[in-house]
C-alpha positions in Angstrom: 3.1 -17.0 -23.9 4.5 -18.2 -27.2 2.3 -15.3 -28.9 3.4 -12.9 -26.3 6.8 -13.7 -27.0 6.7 -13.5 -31.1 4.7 -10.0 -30.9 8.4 -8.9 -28.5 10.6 -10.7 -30.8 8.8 -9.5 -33.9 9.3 -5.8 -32.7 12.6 -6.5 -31.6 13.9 -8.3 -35.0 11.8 -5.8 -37.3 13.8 -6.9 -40.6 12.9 -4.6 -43.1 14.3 -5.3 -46.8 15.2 -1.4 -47.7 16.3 -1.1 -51.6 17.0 -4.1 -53.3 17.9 -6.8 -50.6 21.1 -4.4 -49.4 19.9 -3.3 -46.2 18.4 -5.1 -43.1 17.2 -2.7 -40.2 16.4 -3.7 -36.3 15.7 -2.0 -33.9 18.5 -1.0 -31.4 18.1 -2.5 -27.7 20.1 -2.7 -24.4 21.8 -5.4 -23.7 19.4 -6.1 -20.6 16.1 -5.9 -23.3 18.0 -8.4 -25.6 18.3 -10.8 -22.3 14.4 -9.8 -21.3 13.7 -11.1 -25.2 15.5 -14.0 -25.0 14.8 -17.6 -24.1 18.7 -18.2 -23.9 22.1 -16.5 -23.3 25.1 -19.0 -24.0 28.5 -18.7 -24.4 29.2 -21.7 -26.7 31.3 -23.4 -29.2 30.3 -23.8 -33.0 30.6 -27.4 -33.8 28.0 -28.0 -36.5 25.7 -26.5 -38.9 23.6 -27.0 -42.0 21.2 -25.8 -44.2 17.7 -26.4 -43.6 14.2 -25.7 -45.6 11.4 -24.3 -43.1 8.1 -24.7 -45.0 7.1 -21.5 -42.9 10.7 -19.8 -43.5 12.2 -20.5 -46.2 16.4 -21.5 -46.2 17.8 -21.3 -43.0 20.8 -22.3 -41.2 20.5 -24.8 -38.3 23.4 -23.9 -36.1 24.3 -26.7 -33.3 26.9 -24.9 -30.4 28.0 -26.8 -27.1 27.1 -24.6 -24.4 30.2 -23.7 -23.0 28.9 -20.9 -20.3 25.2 -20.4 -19.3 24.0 -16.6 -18.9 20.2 -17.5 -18.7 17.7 -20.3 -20.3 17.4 -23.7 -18.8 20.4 -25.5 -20.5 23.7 -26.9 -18.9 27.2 -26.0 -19.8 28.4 -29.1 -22.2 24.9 -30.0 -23.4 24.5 -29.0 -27.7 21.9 -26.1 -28.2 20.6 -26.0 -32.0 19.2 -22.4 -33.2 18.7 -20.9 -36.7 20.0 -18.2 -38.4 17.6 -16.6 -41.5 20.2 -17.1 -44.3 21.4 -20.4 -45.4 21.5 -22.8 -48.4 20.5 -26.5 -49.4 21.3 -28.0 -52.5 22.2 -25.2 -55.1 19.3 -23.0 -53.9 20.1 -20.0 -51.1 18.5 -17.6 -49.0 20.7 -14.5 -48.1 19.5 -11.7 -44.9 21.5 -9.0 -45.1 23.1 -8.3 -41.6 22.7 -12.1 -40.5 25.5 -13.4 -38.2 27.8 -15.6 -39.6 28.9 -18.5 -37.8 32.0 -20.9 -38.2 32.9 -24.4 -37.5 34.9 -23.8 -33.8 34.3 -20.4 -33.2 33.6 -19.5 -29.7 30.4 -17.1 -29.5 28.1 -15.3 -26.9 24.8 -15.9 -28.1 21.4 -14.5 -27.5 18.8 -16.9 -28.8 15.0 -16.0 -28.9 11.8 -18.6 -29.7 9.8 -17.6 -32.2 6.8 -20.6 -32.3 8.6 -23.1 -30.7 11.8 -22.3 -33.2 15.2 -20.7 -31.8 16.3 -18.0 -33.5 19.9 -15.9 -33.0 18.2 -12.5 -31.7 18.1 -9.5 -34.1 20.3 -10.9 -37.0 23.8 -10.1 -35.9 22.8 -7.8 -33.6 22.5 -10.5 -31.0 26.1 -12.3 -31.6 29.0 -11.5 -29.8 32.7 -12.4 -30.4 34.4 -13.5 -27.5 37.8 -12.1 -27.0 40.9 -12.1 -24.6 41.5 -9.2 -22.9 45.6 -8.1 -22.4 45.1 -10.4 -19.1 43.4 -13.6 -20.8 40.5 -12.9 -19.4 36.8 -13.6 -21.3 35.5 -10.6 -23.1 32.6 -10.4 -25.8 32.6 -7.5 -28.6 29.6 -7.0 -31.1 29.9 -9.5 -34.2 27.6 -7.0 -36.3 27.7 -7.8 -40.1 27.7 -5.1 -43.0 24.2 -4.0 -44.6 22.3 -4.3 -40.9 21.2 -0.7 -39.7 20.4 -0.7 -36.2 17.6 2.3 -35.4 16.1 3.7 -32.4 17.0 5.5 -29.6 19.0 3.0 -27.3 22.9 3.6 -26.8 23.9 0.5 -28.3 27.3 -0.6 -26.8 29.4 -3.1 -29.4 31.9 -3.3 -26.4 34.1 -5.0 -25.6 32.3 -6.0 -22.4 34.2 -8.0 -19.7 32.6 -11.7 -18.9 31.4 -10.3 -15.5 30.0 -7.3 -16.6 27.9 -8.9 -19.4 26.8 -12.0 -16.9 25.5 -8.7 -14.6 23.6 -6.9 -16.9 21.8 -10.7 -18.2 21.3 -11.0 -14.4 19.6 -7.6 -14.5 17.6 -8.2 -16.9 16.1 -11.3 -15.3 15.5 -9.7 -11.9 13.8 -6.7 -13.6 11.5 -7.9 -16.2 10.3 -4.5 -17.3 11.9 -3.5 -20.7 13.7 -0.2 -21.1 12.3 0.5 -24.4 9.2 2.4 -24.3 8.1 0.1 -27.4 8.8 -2.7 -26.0 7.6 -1.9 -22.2 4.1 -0.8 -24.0 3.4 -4.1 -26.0 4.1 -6.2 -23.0 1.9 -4.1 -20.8 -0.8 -4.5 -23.7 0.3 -8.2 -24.3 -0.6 -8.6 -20.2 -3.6 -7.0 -20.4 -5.5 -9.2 -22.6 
């Protein structure tokens, strides 16, 4: 399952260095496909984060959020969830990916976390952060936190919203009560990945 899982994420999060380092590339999904990838969809509250060394990785960031609002993933809303993001720094030494989301002590984010052997991992760079926003009547809404130098490819209509609370809780929903992915990629590894 873990395998099955990094093949999709792997496909999904394609980061390809184009030029020298100023470019990251993923691959556009629906907002239901990111859910179908992803081990956890939280609304949460930044309250800590560091760098960390990955012998596998490199520099990363180890992001810790309180769960504020759960989506999907079996975690409870005031419980800490700790993913990492593929930039960071330790010591004087730092590891930049262009596109990466960038977090901040307090800020409030929608997050869509995959696991990549046994490690969580924001989905797809920035692709898979949301700001969360106030609509005119207070109410929760999430608009795409996407970060200069990440080129998002493929066919998908990516929506950067914003996308009311509701409405994004309903397509996560979706996504969990029909498994099958909308991208033909995607829809043909898992077929292949079942298979086996």
């Amino acid at each position: 399952m873990t395998r099955a899982r990094w093949t999709l994420g792997a496909a999904a999060a394609l980061v390809l260095a184009t030029g020298l380092a100023s470019a990251s590339t993923v691959i556009g999904l629906s907002i239901e496909d990111q859910a179908r990838l992803s081990k956890y969809v939280v609304v949460g509250r930044v309250i800590g984060q560091h760098g960390v060394e990955d012998p596998d990785n490199g520099i990363e960031t180890e992001v810790t959020i309180a769960v504020k609002n759960v989506l999907k993933g079996d975690v409870r809303r005031g419980e800490n969830l700790v993913f990492h993001t593929r930039s960071g720094e330790v010591g004087e030494e730092s590891s930049q990916a262009v596109g990466e989301a960038e977090f901040h002590a307090g800020q409030l984010a929608l997050v869509f976390i995959e696991e990549i052997d046994g490690r969580l991992y924001n989905l797809g760079l920035s692709m898979g952060v949301w700001d969360v926003q106030k609509d005119r009547r207070g109410r929760m809404q999430f608009k795409r936190a996407l970060r200069d130098g990440l080129e998002v490819v493929g066919d998908a209509l990516i929506e950067n919203g914003p996308i009311s609370a509701p409405a994004m809780r309903g397509r996560v929903k979706t996504s969990i009560q029909q498994p099958a992915f909308d991208n033909p990629m995607l829809r043909e590894r898992a077929e292949t990945e079942v298979s086996r």
